[in-house]
LOFILUM-685787 format. One line per field, with one value per residue (C-alpha): chain; residue in three letters; residue number from 1; x negated, y negated, z. Coordinates in Angstrom, 1 decimal. Layout:
% residues N
chain: [A, ...];
resn: [ALA, ...];
resi: [NUM, ...];
c1: [X, ...];
c2: [Y, ...];
c3: [Z, ...];
END
This chain:
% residues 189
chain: [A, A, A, A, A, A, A, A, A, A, A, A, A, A, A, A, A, A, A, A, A, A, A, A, A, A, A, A, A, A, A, A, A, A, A, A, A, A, A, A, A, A, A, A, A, A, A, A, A, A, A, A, A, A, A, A, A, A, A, A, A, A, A, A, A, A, A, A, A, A, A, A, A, A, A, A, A, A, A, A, A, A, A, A, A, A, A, A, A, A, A, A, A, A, A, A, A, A, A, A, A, A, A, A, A, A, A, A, A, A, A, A, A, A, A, A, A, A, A, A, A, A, A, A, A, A, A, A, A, A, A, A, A, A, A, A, A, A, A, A, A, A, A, A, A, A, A, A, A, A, A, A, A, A, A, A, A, A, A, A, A, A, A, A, A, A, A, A, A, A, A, A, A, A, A, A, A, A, A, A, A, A, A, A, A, A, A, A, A];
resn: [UNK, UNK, UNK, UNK, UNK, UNK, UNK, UNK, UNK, UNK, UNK, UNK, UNK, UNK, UNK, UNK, UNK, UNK, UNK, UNK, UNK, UNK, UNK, UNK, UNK, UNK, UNK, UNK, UNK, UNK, UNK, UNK, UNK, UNK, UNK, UNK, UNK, UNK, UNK, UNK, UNK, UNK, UNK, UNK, UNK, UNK, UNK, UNK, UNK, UNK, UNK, UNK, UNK, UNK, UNK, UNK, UNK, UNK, UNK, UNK, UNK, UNK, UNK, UNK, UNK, UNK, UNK, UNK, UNK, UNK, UNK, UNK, UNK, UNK, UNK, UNK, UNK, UNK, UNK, UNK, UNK, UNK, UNK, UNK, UNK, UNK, UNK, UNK, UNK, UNK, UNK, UNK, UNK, UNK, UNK, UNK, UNK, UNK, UNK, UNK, UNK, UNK, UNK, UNK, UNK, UNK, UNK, UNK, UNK, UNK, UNK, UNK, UNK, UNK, UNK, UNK, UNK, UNK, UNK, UNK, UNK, UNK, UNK, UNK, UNK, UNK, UNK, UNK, UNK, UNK, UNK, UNK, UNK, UNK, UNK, UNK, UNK, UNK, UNK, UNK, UNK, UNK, UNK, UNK, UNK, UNK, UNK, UNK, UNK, UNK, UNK, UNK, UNK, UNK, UNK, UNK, UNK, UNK, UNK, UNK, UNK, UNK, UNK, UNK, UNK, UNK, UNK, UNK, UNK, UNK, UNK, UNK, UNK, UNK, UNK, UNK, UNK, UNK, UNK, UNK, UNK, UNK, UNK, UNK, UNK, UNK, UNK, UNK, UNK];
resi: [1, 2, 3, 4, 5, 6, 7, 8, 9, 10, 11, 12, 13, 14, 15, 16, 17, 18, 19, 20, 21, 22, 23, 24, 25, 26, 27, 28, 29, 30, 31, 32, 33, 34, 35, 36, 37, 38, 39, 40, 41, 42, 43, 44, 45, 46, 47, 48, 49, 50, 51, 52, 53, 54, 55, 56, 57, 58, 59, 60, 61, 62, 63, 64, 65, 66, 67, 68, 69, 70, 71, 72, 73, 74, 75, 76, 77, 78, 79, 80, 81, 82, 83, 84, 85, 86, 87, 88, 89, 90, 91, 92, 93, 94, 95, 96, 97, 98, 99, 100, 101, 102, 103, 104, 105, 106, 107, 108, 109, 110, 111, 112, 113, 114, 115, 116, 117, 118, 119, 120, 121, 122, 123, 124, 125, 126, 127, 128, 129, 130, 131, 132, 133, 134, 135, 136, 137, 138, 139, 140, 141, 142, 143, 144, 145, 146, 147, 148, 149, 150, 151, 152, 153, 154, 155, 156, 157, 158, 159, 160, 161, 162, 163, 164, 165, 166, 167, 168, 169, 170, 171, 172, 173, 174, 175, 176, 177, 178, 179, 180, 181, 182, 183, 184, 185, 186, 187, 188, 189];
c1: [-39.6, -39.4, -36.3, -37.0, -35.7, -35.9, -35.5, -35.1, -36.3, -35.5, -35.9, -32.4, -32.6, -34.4, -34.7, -35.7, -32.9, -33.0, -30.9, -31.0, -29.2, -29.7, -28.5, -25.0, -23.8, -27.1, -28.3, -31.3, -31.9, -35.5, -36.3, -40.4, -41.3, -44.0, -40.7, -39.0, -41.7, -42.5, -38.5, -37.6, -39.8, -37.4, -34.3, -34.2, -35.3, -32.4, -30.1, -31.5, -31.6, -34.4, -35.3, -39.1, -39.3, -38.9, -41.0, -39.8, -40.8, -40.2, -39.6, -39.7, -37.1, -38.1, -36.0, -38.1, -36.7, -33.0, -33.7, -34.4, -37.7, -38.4, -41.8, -42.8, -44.9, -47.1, -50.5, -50.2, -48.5, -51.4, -50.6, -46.6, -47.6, -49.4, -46.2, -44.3, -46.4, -45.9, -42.4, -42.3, -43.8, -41.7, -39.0, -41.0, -40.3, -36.9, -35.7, -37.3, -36.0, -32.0, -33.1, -34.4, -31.4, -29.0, -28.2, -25.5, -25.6, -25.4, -21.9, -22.9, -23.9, -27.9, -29.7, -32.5, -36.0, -37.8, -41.6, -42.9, -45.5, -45.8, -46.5, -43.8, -40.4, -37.0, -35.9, -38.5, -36.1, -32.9, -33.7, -33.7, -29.8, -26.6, -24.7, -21.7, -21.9, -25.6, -27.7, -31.6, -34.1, -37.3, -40.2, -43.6, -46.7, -46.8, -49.7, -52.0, -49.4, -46.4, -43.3, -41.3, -37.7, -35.2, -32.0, -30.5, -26.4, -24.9, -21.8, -20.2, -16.8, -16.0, -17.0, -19.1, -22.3, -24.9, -28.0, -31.1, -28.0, -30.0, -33.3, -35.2, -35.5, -39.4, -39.8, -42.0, -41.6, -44.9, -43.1, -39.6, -41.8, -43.6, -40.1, -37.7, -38.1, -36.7, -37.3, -40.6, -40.6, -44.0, -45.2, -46.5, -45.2];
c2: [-109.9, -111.8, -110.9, -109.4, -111.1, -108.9, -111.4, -109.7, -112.4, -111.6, -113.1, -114.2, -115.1, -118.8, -118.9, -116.9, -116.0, -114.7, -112.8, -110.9, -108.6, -110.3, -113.9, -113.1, -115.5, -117.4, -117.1, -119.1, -120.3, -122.1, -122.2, -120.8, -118.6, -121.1, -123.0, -120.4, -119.3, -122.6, -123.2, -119.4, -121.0, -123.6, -122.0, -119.1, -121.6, -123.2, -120.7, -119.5, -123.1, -123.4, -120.1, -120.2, -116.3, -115.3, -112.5, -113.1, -110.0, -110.7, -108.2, -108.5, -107.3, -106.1, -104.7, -101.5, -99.5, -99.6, -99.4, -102.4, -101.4, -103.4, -104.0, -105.4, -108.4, -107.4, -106.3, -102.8, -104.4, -103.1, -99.9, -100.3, -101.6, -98.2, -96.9, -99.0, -97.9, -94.4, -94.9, -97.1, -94.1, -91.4, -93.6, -93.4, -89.7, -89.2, -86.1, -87.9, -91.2, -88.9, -87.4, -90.7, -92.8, -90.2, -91.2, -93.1, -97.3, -99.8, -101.8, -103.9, -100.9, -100.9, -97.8, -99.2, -97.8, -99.0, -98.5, -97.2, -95.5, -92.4, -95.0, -96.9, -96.7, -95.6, -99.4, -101.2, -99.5, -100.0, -103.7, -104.0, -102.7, -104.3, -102.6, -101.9, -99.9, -100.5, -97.2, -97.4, -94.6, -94.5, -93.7, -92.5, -90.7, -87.1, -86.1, -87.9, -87.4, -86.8, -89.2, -87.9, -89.6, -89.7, -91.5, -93.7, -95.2, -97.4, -97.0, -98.5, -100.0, -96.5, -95.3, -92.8, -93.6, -96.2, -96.6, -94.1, -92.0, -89.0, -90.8, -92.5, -96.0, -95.5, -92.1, -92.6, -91.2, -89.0, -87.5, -87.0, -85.9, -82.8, -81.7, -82.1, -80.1, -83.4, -83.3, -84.2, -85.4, -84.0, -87.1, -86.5, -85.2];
c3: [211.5, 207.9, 205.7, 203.0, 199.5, 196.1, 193.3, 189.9, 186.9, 183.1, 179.9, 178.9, 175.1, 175.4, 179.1, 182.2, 184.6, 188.3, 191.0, 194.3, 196.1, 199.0, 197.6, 196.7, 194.0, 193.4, 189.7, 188.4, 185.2, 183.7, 180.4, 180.7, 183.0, 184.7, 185.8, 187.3, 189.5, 190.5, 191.6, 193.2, 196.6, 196.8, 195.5, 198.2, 200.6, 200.2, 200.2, 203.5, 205.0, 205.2, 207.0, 207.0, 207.7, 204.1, 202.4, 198.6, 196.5, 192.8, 190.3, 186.6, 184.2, 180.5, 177.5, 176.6, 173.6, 174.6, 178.6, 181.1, 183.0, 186.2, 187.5, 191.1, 190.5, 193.6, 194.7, 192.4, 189.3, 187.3, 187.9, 187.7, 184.4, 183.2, 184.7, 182.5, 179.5, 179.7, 180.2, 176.9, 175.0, 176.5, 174.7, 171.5, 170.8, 170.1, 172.2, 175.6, 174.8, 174.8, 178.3, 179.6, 178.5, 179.4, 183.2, 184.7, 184.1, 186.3, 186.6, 183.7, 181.4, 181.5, 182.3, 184.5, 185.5, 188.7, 188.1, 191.6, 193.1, 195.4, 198.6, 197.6, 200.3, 200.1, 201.6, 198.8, 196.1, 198.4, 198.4, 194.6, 194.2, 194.8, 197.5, 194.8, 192.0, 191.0, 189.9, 189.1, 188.2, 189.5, 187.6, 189.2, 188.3, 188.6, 186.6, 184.5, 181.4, 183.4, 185.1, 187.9, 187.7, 190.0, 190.0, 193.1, 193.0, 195.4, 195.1, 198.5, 196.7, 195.9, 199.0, 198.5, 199.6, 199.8, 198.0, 198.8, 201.1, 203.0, 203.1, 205.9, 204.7, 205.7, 203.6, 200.8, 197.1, 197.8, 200.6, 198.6, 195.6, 197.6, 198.8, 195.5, 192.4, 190.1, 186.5, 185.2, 181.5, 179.7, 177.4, 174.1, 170.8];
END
């Protein structure tokens, strides 16, 4: 069975930047974003020796109105993207923007939303956090002017549990959405 890499790519400033979870201590830096895709092959490659049995799943990183929103550069990106967009205008009216931004940050002090989708997995989310300390909010489509949010932490150093904790790692967010009343946000003025 292929391991499964999450590589999370930003825009830092000038240059694009990259990370995983699963590479501890390996940070990437190109200066376009054509450069960086062509190198992450090689880069976790190497990091793997070589380890041909790779499935690399790359995720994209953007500032949206205060909040970093993340977006799997799969086959459904299209639709992460409309994700993305209703997100970015739930942040547009002020009273949604406090809810949204008012969860608990990551160690490094960004509130971060995961744009998924109801056949998404617990372990596709699980594979985008650090095992310390990290804490991500998934965003999903509830209705055709609704998001369903629901916030994951992995806080291991602390011990007090790990990420997606009292899920199945197969569950999928359409099954956690028809048994949890989480908070919908209404968009619109």
């Amino acid at each position: 069975m292929s391991k499964v890499v999450s590589v999370l790519v930003r825009r830092d400033g000038p240059c694009w930047s990259a990370w995983s979870p699963q590479c501890p201590g390996l940070v990437a830096a190109e200066t376009t974003a054509e450069e960086m895709r062509a190198a992450l092959p090689d880069l976790i490659a190497w990091y793997f020796d070589g380890d041909p049995d790779v499935n690399l799943r790359i995720h994209l990183e953007l500032e949206v109105r205060g909040v970093i929103v993340r977006i799997a550069q799969d086959a459904d990106a299209w639709e992460r993207q409309l994700v993305a967009e209703r997100l970015g205008a739930a942040l547009g009216v002020d009273s949604q923007a406090e809810q949204l931004r008012a969860v608990r940050a990551n160690a490094a002090g960004e509130v971060v939303y995961v744009c998924a989708l109801p056949s998404d997995q617990i372990s596709w989310l699980t594979g985008q956090m650090d095992d310390e300390d990290d804490a991500v909010v998934v965003a999903l489509p509830a209705t055709e002017s609704e998001l369903w949010t629901l916030q994951f932490d992995a806080l291991r150093r602390r011990g007090e549990k790990a990420p997606g904790a009292g899920y199945r790692p197969e569950a999928t967010f359409d099954e956690i959405m028809a048994t949890f009343a989480g908070p919908r946000l209404q968009l619109g003025a």
